[in-house]
C-alpha positions in Angstrom: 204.1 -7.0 53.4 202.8 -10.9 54.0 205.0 -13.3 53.3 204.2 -16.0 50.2 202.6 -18.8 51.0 204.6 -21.8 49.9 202.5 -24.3 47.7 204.1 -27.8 46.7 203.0 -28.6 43.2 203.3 -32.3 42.2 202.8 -33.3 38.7 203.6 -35.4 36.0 205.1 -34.1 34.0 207.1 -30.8 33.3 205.0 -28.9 31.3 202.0 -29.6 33.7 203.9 -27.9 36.6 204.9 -25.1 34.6 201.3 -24.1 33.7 200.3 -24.6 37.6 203.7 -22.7 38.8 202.7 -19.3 35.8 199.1 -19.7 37.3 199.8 -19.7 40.8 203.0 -17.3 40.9 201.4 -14.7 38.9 198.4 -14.8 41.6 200.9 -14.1 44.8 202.0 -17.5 45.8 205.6 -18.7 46.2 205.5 -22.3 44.1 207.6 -25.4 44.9 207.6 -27.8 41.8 208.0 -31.5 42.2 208.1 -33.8 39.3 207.0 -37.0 40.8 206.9 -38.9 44.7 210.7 -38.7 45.5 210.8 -35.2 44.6 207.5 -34.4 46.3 208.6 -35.9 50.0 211.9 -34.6 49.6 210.3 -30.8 48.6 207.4 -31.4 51.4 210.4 -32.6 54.0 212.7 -29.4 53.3 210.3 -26.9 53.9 206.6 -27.5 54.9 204.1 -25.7 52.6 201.0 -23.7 52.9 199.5 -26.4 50.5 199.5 -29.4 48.6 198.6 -29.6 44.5 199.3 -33.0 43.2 197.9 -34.7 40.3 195.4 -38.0 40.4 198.1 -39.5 38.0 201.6 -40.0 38.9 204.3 -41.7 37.4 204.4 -45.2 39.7 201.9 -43.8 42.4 198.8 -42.3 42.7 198.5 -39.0 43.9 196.1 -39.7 46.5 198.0 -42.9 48.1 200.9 -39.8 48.0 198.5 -37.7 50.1 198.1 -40.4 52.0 201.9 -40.5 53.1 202.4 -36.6 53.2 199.0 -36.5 55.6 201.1 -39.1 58.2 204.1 -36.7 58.2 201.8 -33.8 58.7 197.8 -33.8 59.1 197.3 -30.1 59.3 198.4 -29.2 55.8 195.7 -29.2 53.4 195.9 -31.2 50.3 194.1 -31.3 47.0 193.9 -34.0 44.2 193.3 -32.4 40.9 192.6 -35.1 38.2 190.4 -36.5 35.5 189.3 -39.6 37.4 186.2 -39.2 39.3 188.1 -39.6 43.2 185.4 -40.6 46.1 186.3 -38.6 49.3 185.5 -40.9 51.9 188.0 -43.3 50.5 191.3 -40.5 50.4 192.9 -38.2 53.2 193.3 -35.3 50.6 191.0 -32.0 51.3 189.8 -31.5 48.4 189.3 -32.7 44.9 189.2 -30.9 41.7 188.4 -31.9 38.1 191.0 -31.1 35.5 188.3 -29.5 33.5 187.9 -27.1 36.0 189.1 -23.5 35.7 191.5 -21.7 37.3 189.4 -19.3 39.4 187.7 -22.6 41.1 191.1 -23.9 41.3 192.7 -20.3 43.1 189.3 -20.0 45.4 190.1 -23.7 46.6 193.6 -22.5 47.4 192.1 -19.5 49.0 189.7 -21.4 51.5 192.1 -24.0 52.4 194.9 -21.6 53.5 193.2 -19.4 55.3 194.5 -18.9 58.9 192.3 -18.5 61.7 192.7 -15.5 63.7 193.1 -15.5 67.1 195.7 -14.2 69.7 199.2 -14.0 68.9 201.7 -16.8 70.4 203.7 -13.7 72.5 200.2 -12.8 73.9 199.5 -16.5 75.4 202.6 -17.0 76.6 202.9 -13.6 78.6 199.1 -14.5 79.9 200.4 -18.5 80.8 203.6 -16.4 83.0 201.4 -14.0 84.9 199.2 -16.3 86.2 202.0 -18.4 87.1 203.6 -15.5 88.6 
């Protein structure tokens, strides 16, 4: 069995993240809530998710300037903005953007594309072929 992937939900307000946390549990994903920036670095910091949700509107921040500081810490992990504000991509580091009068399927096939892994060979297969021809 595959392990969970981890997604770091940032919102609001409480009752936000619980209707984000039933959604994505209840479709195989492990969910970290976060109820504003402090709790969001600290969550990102502990343990690095598959994936970032945070709202456009956050108490004291914006949600993509908060992107913006989780991208410097780490630039591989996709990010999405979900809000009501219409958000111009070239103008935010976040992956994607979602409307907040979008459904849940677009919102789960977003989450689907962004954490897919590429296949390729296994780290234990590189290495042994890196120490034979060193050998």
């Amino acid at each position: 069995m595959r392990p969970k992937k981890i997604i770091l939900c940032v919102a609001a307000d409480d009752d936000t993240l619980a209707l984000r946390r039933f959604v994505l549990e209840t479709r195989g994903y492990r969910v970290i809530g976060a109820i504003g920036v402090q709790q969001a670095i600290e969550a990102f910091h502990a343990q690095l998710p598959a994936l970032v949700l945070a709202d456009h509107c956050l108490p004291n921040i914006d949600g993509e300037d908060l992107v913006g500081r989780l991208k410097r810490a780490a630039h591989f992990v996709p990010m999405i903005v979900w809000g009501r504000s219409l958000v111009h991509p070239s103008t935010s580091h976040a992956d994607a953007f979602l409307q907040a009068t979008g459904d849940a399927a677009e919102l789960l096939a977003r989450i689907r594309i962004l954490t897919v892994r590429k296949r390729g060979p296994r780290p234990s297969i590189v290495a042994q072929a890196l120490e034979s021809r060193t050998a």
